[in-house]
C-alpha positions in Angstrom: -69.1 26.3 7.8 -67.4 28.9 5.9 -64.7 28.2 3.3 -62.0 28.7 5.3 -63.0 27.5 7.9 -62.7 24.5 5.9 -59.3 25.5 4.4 -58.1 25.5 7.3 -59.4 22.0 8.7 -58.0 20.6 5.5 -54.8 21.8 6.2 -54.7 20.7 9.4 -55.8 17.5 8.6 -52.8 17.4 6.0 -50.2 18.8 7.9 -51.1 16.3 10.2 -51.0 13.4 8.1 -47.7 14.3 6.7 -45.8 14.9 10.5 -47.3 11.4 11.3 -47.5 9.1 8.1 -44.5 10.6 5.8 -41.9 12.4 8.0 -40.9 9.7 10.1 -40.5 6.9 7.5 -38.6 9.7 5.4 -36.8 10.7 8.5 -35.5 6.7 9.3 -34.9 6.3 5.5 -32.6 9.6 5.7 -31.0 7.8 8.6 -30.0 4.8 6.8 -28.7 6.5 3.6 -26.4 8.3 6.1 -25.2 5.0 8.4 -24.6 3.2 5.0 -22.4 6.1 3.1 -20.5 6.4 6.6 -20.3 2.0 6.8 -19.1 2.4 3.0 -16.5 5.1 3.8 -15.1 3.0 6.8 -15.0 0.0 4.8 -13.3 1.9 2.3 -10.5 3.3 4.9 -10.0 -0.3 6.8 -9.7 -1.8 3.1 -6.8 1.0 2.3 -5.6 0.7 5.5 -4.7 -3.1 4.5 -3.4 -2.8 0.9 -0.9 -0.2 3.1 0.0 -2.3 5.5 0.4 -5.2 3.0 2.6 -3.3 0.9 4.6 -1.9 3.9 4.9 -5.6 4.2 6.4 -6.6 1.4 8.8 -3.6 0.1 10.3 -3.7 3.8 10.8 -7.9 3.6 12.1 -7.5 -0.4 14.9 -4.5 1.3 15.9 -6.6 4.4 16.5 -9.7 2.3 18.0 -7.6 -0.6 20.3 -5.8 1.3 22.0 -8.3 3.2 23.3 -9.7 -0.3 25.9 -7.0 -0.8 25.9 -6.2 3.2 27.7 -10.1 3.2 29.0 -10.3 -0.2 31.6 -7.0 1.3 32.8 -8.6 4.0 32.6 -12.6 2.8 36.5 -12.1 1.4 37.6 -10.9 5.1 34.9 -12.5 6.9 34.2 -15.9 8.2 30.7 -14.7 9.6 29.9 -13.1 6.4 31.4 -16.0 4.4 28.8 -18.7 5.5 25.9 -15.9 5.6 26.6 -14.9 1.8 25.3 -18.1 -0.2 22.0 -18.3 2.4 21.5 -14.6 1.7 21.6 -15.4 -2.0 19.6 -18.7 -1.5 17.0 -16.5 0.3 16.7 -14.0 -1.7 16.2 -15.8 -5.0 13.5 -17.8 -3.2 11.4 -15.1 -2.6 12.0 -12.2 -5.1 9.1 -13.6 -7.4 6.9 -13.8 -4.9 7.4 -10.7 -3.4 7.3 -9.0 -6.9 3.7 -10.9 -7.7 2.9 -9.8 -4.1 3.6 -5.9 -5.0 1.7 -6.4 -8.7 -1.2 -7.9 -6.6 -1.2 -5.3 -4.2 -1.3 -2.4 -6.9 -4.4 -4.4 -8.4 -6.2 -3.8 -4.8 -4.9 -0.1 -5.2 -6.2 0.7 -8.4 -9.8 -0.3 -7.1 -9.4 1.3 -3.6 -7.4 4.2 -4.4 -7.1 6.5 -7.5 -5.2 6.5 -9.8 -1.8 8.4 -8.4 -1.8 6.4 -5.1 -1.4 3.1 -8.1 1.5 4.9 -10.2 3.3 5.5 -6.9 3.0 1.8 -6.1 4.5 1.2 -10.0 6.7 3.2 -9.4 8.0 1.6 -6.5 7.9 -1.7 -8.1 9.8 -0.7 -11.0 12.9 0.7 -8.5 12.6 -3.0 -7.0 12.8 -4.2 -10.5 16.3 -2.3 -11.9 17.8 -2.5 -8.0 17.0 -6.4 -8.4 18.6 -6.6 -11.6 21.6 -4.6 -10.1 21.6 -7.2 -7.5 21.5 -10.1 -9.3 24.1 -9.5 -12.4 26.6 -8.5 -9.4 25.5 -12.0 -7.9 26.5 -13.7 -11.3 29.6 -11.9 -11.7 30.5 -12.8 -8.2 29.5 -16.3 -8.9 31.9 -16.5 -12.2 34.8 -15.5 -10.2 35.0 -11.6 -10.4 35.6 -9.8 -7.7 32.2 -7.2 -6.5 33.7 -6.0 -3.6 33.3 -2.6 -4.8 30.2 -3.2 -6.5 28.9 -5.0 -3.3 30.2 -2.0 -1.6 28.3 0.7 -3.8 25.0 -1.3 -3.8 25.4 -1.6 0.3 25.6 2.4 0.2 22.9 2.6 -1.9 20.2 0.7 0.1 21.5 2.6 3.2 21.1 6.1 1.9 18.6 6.2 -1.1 16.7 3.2 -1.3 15.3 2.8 2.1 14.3 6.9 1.9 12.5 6.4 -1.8 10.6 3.4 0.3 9.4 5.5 3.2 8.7 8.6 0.4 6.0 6.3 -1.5 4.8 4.7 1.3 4.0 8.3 2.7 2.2 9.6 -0.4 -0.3 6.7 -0.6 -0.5 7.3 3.6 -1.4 10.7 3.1 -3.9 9.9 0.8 -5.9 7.6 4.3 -5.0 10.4 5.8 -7.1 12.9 3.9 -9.8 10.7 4.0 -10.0 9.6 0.5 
């Protein structure tokens, strides 16, 4: 046989030992590598997905609860509705700011690993408006409690949660949204 004759058997022979013995195994392993980046990246979205929803949760129970302080503490002087509702409002309130304000650290925590870094800050960011509006809320409480009268103040902080701090929720809530949306 001539030389290239037996080239070409060789390379035959090869050609056919790689389509049959390495291709498919490298073809399957290729297959894998893609199902598990596209399990990790739906795990990933399904994992945002809840740290969302819990924080939706959360800022929407601490506004509900928060507002209806100065909602009731308006009207308790003119009232008999809002007179009774007032102290539970309080009561309510004060039994589950803490919580709620662990809940929100907790949930920023989850962020930080499943998110970047902005999506975190806007989640701080949020946490320190519940902080100073909390602190509004609860010096008006005290001075209401020693006597003064917070009908304006009540008044002003009612305003407030209807026209800024219920838009600066849905505002951070939609930046971290947008960031499932674009597929992080």
């Amino acid at each position: 046989m001539s030389e290239t004759l037996n080239d070409q058997i060789v390379t035959i022979v090869v050609t056919a030992l790689i389509s049959g013995l390495v291709i498919p195994p490298l073809a399957k392993l290729l297959d894998k590598m893609i199902e598990r980046k596209s399990d990790i990246k739906k795990q990933l979205r399904e994992r945002q997905v809840e740290l969302l929803d819990n924080l939706t949760r959360v800022i929407w129970k601490w506004r509900f609860l928060a507002k209806e302080i100065p909602y009731h503490g308006f009207y308790k002087n003119t009232s008999a509705h809002a007179k009774t509702k007032y102290p539970d409002a309080v009561k309510n309130y004060r039994e589950a700011i803490w919580d709620m304000l662990l809940e929100m650290k907790s949930i920023k925590s989850g962020v930080m690993v499943w998110f970047s870094e902005a999506e975190a800050d806007e989640v701080e960011k949020l946490y320190t408006e519940v902080k100073l509006i909390d602190s509004d809320l609860e010096s008006t409480i005290i001075e209401d409690e020693m006597g003064g009268d917070c009908t304006p103040k009540f008044q002003k902080l009612s305003k407030e949660f209807s026209d800024v701090v219920s838009a600066n929720i849905d505002n951070h809530l939609k930046v971290i949204a947008a960031k499932i949306k674009r597929g992080a």
